[in-house]
N, C-alpha and C positions, 0 to 999 in steps of 0.2 A: 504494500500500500504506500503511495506517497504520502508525502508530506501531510498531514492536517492541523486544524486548527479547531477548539470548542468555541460555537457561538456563546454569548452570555447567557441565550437562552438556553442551552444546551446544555453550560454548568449546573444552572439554577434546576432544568428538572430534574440533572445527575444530584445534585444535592435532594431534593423535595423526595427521590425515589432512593435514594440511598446506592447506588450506584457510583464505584471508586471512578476514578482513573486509568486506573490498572485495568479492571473489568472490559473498558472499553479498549484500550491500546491492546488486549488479548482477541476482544473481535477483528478490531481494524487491522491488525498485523494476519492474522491466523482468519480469519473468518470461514466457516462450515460451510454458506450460503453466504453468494451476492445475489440479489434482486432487482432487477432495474425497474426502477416505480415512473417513470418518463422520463425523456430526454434531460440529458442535468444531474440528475440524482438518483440515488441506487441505495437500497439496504443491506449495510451488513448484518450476517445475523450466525449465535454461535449459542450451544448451548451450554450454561454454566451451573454450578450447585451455588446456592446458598443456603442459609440458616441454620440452624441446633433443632431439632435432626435436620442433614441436608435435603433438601431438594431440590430439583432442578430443573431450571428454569430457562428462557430463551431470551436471549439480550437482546432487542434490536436496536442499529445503530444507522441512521439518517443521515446520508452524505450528500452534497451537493457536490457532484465530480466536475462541474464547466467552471471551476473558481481556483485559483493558483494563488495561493494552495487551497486544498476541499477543504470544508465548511460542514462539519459534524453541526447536522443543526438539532438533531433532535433525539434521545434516548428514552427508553422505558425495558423495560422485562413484563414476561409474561408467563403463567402458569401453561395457558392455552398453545402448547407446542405443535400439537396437532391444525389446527387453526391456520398457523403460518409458513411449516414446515412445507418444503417442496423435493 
């Protein structure tokens, strides 16, 4: 993956959802699934454990690839693996 950058909005939902840094630099390097959602922008997406007991859950991670460098605009996880899984 090239270069990236977190928008502010992208911080603040990795904050609001609790999602590191690390979480994401593991999808955006490594990614299981890219997704191209339109021209421009694409999802990465990786599945990871969290919590006491683990469970595991699907990162998705919101890139805008026409911008030098991409623009991670947006993050969230989700239970629903099945749902997004391709």
């Amino acid at each position: 993956m090239d270069p990236y950058v977190l928008t502010d909005h992208a911080q603040m939902e990795m904050r609001r959802r609790e999602i590191t840094k690390d979480d994401v630099k593991k999808v955006m390097t490594s990614p299981e699934q890219r997704i191209d959602v339109r021209k421009g922008r694409c999802v990465y997406q990786s599945k990871l454990a969290y919590g006491e007991p683990t469970r595991e859950y699907l990162v998705r991670v919101f890139v805008d690839i026409d911008r030098e460098p991409n623009e991670v605009v947006t993050v969230y996880r989700t239970s629903r693996i099945d749902k997004y899984w391709r």
